[in-house]
C-alpha positions as CSV (number, residue, x, y, z in Angstrom):
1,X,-46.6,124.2,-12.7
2,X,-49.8,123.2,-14.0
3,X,-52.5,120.9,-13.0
4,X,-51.8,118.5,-16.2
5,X,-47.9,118.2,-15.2
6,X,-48.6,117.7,-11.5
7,X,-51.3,115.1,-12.9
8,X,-48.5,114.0,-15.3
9,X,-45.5,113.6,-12.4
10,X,-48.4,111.9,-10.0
11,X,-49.7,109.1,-12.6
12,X,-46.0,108.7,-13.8
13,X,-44.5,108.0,-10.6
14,X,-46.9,105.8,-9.7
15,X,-46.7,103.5,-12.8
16,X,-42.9,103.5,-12.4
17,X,-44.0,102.4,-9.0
18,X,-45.7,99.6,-9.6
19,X,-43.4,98.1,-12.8
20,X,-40.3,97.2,-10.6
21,X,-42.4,95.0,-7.7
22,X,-44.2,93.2,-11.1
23,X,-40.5,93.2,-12.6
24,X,-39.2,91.3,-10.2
25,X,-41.9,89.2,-8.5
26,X,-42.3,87.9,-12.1
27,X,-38.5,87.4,-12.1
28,X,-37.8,86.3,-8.2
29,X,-36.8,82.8,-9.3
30,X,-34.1,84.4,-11.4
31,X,-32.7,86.8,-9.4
32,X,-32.4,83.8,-6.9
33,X,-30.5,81.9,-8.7
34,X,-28.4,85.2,-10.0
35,X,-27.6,86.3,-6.1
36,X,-25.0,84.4,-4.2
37,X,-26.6,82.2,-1.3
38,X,-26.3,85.0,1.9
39,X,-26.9,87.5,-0.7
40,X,-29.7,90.0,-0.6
41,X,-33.4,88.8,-1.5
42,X,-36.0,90.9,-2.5
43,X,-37.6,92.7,-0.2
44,X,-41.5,92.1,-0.2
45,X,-42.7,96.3,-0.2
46,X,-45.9,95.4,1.7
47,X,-43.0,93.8,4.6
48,X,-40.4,96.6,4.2
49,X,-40.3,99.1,6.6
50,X,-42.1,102.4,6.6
51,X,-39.1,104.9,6.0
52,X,-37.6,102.4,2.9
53,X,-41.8,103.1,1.3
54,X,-41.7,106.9,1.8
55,X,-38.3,107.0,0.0
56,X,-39.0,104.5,-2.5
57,X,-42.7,106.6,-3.8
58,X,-40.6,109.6,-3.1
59,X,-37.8,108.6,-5.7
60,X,-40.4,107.7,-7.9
61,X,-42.0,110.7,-8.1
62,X,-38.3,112.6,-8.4
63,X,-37.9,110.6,-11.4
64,X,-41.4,111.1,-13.3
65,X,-40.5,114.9,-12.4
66,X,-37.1,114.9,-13.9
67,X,-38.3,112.9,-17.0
68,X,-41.1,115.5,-17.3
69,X,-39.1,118.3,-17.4
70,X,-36.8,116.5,-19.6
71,X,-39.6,115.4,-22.0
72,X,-40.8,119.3,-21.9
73,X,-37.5,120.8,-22.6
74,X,-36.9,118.7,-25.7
75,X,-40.2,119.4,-27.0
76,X,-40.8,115.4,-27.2
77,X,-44.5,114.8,-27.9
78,X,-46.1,111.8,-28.0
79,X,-45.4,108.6,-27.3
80,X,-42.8,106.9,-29.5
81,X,-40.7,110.3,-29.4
82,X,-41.1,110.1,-25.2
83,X,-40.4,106.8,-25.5
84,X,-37.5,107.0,-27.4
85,X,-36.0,110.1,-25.0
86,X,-36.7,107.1,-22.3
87,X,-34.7,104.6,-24.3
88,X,-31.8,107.1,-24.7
89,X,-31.7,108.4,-20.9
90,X,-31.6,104.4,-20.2
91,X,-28.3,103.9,-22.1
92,X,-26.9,106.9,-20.5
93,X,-27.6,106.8,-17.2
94,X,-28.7,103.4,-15.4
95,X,-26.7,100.7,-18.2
96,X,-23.4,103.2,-18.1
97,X,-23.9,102.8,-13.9
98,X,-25.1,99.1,-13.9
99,X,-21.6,98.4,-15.6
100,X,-19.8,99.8,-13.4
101,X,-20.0,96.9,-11.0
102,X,-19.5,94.6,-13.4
103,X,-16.4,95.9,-14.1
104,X,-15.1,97.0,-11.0
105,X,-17.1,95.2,-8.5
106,X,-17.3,91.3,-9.8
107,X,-20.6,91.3,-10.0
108,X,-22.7,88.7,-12.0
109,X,-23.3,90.6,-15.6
110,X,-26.7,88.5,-15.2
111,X,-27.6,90.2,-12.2
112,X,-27.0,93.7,-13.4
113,X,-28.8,92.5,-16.6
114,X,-31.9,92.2,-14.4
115,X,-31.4,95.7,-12.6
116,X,-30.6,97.2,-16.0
117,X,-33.7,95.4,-17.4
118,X,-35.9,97.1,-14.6
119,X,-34.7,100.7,-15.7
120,X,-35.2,100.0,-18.9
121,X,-39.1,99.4,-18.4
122,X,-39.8,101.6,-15.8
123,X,-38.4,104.5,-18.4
124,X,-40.7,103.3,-21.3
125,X,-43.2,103.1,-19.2
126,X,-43.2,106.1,-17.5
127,X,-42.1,108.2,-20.7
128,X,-44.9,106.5,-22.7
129,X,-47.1,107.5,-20.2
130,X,-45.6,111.6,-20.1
131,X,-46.2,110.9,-24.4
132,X,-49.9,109.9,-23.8
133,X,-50.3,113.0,-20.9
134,X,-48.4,115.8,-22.2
């Protein structure tokens, strides 16, 4: 692996890092009114405890690395084509499974909305970012 992937993986994760807190501190009123009273809040990250931030930069960076190989293998370059292998993993992968409880669960379809929403720019993001880097 070269120095411009592991660069690549390292700035990627870390922007998919920081757009779900913005996502939903920008959107804490609405998931408050989405979540059953009793239900789960969102968890401040600078509050949460130490294990739940190793895991979370952890998955990040497991992600940016599976969306770079991904973007490698199918010779995407640039942004928009990145962007648009983002878009595509999005609908097959975090809306198929955001359904799910929806359909099975009872969940609010608002509430999965929001998660789905999440996904859907913390993929653009970090494939438009793997576009610009790669």
């Amino acid at each position: 692996m070269d120095t411009t992937t592991i660069l690549a993986i390292v700035i990627s994760g870390v922007v998919g890092g920081i757009v779900t807190p913005l996502w939903y501190i920008a959107l804490k009123d609405v998931h408050a009114r989405l979540v059953p009273a009793g239900g789960p809040e969102i968890v401040d990250f600078r509050s949460a405890p130490t294990a739940s931030k190793v895991i979370d930069v952890a998955r990040g960076f497991l992600v940016a690395a599976v969306l770079v190989a991904l973007v490698q293998q199918t010779g995407s370059s640039g942004v928009a084509s990145s962007m648009q292998l983002g878009l595509l993993l999005w609908l097959g992968f975090p809306l198929v499974l955001l359904i799910a409880p929806v359909i099975w669960g009872g969940q609010s379809w608002k509430l999965s909305a929001l998660h789905a929403g999440d996904w859907l720019i913390k993929l653009l993001a970090m494939t438009a970012v793997l576009g610009l880097l790669l």
